[in-house]
RODO-2510 file (C-alpha; in nm, 4 decimals, decimal comma):
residues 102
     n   res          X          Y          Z
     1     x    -2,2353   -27,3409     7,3394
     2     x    -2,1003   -27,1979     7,7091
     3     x    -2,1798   -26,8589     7,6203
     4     x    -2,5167   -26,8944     7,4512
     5     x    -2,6156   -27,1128     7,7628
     6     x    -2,4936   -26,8333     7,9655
     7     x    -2,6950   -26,5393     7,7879
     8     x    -3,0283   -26,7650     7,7383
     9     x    -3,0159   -27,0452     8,0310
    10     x    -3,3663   -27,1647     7,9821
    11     x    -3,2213   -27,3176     7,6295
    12     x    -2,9883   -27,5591     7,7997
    13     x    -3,2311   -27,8212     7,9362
    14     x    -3,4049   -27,7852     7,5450
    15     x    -3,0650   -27,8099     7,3361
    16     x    -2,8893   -28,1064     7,5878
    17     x    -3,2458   -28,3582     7,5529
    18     x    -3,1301   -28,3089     7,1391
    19     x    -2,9457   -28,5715     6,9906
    20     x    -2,7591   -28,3616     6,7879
    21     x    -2,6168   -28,1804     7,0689
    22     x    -2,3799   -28,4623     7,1740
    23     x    -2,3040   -28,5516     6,7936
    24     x    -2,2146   -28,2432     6,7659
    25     x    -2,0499   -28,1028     7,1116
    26     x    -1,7971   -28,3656     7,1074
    27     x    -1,4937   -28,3495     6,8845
    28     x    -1,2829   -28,6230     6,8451
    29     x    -1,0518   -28,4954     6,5793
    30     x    -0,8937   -28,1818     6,7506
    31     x    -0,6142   -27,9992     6,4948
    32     x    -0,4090   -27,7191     6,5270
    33     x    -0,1408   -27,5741     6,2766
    34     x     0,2440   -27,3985     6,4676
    35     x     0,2822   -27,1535     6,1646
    36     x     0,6340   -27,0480     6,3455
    37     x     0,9341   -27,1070     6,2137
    38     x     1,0855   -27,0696     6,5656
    39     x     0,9936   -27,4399     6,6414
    40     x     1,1053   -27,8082     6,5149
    41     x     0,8056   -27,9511     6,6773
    42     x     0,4404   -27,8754     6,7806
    43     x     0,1783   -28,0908     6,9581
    44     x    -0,1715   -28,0396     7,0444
    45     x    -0,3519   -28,2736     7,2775
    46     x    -0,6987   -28,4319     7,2275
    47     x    -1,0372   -28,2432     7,3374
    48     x    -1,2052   -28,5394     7,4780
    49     x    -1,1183   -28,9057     7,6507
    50     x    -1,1912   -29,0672     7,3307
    51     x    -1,1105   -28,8227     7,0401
    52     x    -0,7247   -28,7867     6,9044
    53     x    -0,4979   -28,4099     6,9062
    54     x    -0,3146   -28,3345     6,6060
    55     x    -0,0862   -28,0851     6,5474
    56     x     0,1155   -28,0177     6,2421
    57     x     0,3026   -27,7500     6,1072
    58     x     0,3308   -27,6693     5,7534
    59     x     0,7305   -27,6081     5,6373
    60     x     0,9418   -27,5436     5,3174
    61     x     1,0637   -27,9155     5,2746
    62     x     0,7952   -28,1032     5,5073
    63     x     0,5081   -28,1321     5,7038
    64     x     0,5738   -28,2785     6,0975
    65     x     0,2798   -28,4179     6,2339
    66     x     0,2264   -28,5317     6,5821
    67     x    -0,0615   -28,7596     6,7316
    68     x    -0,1837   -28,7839     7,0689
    69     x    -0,4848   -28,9733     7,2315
    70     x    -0,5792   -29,0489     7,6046
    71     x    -0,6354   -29,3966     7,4434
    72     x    -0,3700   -29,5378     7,3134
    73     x    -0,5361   -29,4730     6,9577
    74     x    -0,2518   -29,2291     6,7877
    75     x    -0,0340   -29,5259     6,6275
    76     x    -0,3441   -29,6485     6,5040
    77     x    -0,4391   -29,2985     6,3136
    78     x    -0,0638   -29,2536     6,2182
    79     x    -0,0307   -29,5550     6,0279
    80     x    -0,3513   -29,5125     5,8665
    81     x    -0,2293   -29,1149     5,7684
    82     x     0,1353   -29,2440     5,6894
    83     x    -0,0607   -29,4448     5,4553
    84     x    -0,2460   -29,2169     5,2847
    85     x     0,0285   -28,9242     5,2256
    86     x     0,2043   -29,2252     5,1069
    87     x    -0,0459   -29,3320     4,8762
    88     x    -0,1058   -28,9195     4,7384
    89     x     0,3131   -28,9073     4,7002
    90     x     0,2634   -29,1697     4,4579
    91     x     0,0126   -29,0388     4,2640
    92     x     0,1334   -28,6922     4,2132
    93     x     0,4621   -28,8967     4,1172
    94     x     0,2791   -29,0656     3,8716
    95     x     0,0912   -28,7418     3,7189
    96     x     0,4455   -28,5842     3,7315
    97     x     0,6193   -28,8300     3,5434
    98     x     0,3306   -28,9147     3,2969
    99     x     0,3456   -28,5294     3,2361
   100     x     0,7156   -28,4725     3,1701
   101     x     0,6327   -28,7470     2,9116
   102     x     0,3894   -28,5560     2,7242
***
């Protein structure tokens, strides 16, 4: 949005009266992926007072994850994402064992 404000200014005063445009220029849920091997951990810090930063990196045996918010809302998310891997472990469990069955 910075540079096409930059090469056309007169659409700045049109695109910031849109709704949209703060819907949409915010993100709350700001991810980045380490691909290195080098490191054990990786963070990544939220874009904006009220949004969360996630960073993750993807290994062999596991997946570290680490939350951060300016709010106090990362143990919130985590349980709710601890959760859910939890719940997809299961499944694929399931489907794995009901599989080796068949």
């Amino acid at each position: 949005n910075r540079v096409l404000f930059k090469i056309w200014p007169e659409t700045t005063e049109i695109a910031t009266q849109d709704e949209a445009y703060y819907l949409f220029s915010s993100n709350e849920l700001s991810t980045s992926n380490c691909g290195s091997n080098a490191l054990d951990v990786f963070t990544f810090g939220p874009v904006c007072p009220e949004g969360l930063g996630i960073g993750y990196m993807i290994k062999d045996t596991n997946i570290p994850i680490n939350v951060t918010s300016f709010q106090q809302k990362a143990h919130t998310f985590t349980s709710a994402l601890t959760r859910a891997l939890s719940d997809i472990k299961d499944l694929l469990q399931r489907t794995n064992t009901s599989d080796a069955k068949h």
